[in-house]
C-alpha positions in Angstrom: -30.7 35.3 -3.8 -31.3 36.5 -7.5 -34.6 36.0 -9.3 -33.7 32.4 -10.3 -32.3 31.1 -7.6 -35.8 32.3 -5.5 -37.9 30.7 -8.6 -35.8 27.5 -8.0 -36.6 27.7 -4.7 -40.5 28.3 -4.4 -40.0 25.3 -6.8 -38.3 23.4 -4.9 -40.7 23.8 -1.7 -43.7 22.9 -4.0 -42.4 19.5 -5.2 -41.0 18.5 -1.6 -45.1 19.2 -0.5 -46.1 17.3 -3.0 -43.4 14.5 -2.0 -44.2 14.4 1.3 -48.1 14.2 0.1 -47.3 11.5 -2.0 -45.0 9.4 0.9 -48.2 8.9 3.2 -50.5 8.8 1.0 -49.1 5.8 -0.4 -48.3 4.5 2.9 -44.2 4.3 2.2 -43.6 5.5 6.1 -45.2 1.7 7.0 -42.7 0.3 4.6 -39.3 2.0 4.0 -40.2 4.8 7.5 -36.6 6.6 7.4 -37.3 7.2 3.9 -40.5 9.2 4.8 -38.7 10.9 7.7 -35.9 11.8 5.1 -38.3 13.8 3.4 -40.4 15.6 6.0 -36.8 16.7 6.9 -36.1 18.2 3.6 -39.2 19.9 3.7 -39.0 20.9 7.5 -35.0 22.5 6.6 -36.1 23.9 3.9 -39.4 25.8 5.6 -36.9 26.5 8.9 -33.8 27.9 6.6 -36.4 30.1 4.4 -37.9 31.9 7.7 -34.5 32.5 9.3 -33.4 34.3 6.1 -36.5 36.1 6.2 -35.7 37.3 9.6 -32.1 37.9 9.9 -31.3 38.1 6.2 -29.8 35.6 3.6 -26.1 36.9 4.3 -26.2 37.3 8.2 -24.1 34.4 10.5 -27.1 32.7 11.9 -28.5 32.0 8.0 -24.8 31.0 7.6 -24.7 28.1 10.4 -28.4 27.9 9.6 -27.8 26.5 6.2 -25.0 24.5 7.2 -26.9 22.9 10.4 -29.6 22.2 7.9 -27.1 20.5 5.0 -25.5 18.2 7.8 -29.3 17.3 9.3 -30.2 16.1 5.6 -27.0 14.8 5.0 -27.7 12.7 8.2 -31.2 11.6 7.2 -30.0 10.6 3.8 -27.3 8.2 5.0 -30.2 6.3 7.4 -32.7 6.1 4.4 -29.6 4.7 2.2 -29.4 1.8 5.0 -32.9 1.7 5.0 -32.6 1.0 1.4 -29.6 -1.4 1.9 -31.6 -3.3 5.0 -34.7 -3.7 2.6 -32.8 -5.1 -0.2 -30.9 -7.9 1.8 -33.9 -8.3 4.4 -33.9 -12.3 3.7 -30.1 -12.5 4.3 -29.3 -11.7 7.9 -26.3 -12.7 7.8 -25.2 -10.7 4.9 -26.7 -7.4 6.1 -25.0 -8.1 9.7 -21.9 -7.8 7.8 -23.1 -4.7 5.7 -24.3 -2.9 8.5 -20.9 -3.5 10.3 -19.3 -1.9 7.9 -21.5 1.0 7.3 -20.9 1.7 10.8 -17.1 2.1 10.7 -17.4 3.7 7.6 -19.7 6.2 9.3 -17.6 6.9 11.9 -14.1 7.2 9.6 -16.0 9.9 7.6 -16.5 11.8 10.1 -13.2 11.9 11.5 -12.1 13.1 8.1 -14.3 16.0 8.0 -13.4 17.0 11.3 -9.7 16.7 10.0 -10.3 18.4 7.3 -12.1 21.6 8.9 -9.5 21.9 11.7 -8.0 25.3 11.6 -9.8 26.2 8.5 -11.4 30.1 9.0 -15.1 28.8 8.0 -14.7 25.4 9.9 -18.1 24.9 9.7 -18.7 25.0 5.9 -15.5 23.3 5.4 -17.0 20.3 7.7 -20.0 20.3 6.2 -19.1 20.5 2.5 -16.2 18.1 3.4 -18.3 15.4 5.4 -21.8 16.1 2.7 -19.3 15.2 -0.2 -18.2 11.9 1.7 -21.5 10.8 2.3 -22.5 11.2 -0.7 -19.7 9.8 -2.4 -19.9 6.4 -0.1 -23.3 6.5 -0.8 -23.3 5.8 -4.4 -20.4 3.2 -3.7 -23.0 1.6 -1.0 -26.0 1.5 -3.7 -23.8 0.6 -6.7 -22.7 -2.7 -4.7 -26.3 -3.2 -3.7 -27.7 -3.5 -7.1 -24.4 -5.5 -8.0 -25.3 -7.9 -4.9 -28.8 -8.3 -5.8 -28.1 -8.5 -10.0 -25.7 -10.8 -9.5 -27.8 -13.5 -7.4 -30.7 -12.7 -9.7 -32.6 -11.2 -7.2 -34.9 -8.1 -8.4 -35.2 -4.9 -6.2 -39.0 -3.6 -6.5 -39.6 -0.9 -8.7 -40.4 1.7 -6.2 -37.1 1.1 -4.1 -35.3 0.8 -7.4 -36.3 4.3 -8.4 -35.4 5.8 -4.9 -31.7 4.5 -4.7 -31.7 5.5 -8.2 -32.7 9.4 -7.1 -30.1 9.1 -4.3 -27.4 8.1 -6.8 -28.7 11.3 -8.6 -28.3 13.8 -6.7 -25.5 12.6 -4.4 -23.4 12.3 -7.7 -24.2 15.9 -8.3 -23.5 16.9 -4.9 -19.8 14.9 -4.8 -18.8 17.1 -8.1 -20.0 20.1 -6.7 -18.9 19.9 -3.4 -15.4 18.9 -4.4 -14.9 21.7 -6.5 -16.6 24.3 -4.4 -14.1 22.8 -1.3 -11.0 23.3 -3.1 -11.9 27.0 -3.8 -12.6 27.8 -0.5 -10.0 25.8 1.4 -7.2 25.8 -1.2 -7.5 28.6 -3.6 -9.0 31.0 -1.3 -7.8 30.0 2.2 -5.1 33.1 2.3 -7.8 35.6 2.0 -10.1 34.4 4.9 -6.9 35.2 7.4 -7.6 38.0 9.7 -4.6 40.0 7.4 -6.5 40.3 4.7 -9.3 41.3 6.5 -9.4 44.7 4.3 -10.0 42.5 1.3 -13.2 40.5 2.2 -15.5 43.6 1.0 -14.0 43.2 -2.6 -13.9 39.6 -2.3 -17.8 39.4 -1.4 -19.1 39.5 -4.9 -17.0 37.0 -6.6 -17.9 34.6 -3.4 -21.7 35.4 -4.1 -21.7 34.5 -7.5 -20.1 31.2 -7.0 -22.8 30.7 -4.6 -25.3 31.4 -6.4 -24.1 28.9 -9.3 -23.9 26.2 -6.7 -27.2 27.2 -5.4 -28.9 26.8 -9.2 -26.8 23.5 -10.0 -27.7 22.0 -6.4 -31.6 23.1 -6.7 -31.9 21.8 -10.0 -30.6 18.5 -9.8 -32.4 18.0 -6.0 -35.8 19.4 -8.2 -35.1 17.0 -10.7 -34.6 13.7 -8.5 -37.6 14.6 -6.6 -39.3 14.5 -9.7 -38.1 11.0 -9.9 -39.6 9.6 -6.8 -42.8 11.6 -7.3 -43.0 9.6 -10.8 -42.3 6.0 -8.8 -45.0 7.1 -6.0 -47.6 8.0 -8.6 -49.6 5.1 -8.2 -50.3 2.4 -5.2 -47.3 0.7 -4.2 -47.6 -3.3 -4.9 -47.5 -5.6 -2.2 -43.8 -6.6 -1.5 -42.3 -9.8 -3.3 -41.9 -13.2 -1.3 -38.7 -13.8 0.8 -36.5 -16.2 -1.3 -36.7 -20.5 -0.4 -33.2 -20.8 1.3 -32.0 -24.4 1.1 -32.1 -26.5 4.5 -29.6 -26.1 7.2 -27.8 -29.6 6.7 -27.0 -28.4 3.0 -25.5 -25.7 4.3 -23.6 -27.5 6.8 -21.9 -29.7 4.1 -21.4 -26.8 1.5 -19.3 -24.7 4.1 -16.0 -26.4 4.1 -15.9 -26.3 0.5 -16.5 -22.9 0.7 -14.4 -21.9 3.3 -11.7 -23.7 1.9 -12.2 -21.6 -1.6 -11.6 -18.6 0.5 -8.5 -19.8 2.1 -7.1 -20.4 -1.2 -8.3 -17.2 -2.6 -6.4 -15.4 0.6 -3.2 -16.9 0.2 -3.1 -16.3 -3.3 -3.6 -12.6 -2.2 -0.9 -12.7 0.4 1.0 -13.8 -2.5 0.2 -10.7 -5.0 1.0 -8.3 -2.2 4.4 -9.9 -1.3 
């Protein structure tokens, strides 16, 4: 790591300490807990990856799967905050979030067979997976919080101002992390992909350098923005958290009862008029 990058860093360790402070001091592990485990993981990774690179060296294989491991563990912990997030947000709707959280499952389990697709055969299967299935994540996660605030602006229902300001750091960081990872993935799997084959095995000492400082700028852009949204939820956490707003008056059963025919007959009209676009 050059100066900046281990400036960033130290950085970096400081603000997820004072995070983490900030989490239980607050008491957000009682309320959103995944959240607060996401972040003791970041801080955990971060403390685990440091001393690993302090013992086997920043360019050695075990720092390699090290960092990787460590991406894919936070990448993890993310997504189950993000449904966290989602679960808080539609709390009073059961049967909306039974839905929601349908879905989320198959979506989970679609990106990760792309990843896995996607790293088969490749030299560095494990970056390629991780970059590939960090990328997805992220990417479904804004899509995941963008429809969330949709959901809740459009039935006029107001997300506090705490969660507001974590989905908002999520979206952040994870649309810094799709731009990054997508370009960073097509120079190792496409552009590069010929020179990690065990003929051109005389070539990997001159094409060390060039793969350092591509590193290192993914390293600074990646540190930064992740410094940055940290600062964000630091800001929300800054003072107590307010009690949590009253779970909406849903109408009586028997309304519902009679409004569901109408409703389910708007549906079948809007699907056959479908059918009828895709013919």
């Amino acid at each position: 790591m050059n100066q900046l990058e281990t400036f960033l860093s130290w950085s970096t360790l400081t603000v997820e300490i004072v995070l983490c402070g900030f989490v239980f001091v607050r008491g957000l592990q009682k309320i959103l807990p995944f959240f607060a485990i996401y972040t003791s993981t970041l801080l955990m990774s971060t403390i685990s990856v440091w001393l690993i690179y302090a013992h086997y060296g920043f360019n050695s294989d075990v720092s390699y799967y090290a960092y990787w491991i460590s991406v894919l563990i936070n990448a993890v912990a993310r997504s189950l905050a993000i449904v966290e997030l989602c679960q808080y947000g539609l709390r009073a709707y059961q049967g909306i979030w039974g839905l929601a959280l349908r879905v989320l499952a198959g979506l989970s389990l679609l990106l990760l067979a792309h990843a896995a697709i996607d790293a088969w055969g490749q030299p560095n299967a494990l970056g390629i997976y991780g970059m590939t299935l960090d990328r997805d994540l992220a990417f479904s996660s804004m899509a995941i919080l963008a429809i969330l605030f949709v959901i809740r602006h459009y039935y006029g229902i107001a997300l506090e101002p705490v969660q507001r300001a974590l989905a908002a750091g999520i979206c952040f960081v994870c649309a810094v992390d799709v731009i990054a990872n997508t370009i960073f993935h097509n120079i190792l799997a496409n552009y590069l992909i010929s020179f990690f084959q065990m003929s051109q095995k005389a070539f990997w000492p001159a094409l060390q350098p060039q793969l350092q400082r591509v590193d290192d700028v993914w390293s600074t852009i990646h540190l930064f923005s992740f410094m940055f949204t940290m600062g964000i939820w630091c800001y929300a956490l800054r003072k107590p958290i307010p009690a949590s707003a009253d779970a909406p008056v849903l109408l009586p059963a028997e309304v519902y009862g009679r409004m569901s025919p109408a409703v389910n007959l708007r549906l079948s009209a809007f699907n056959d008029r479908l059918v009828e676009l895709l013919k």
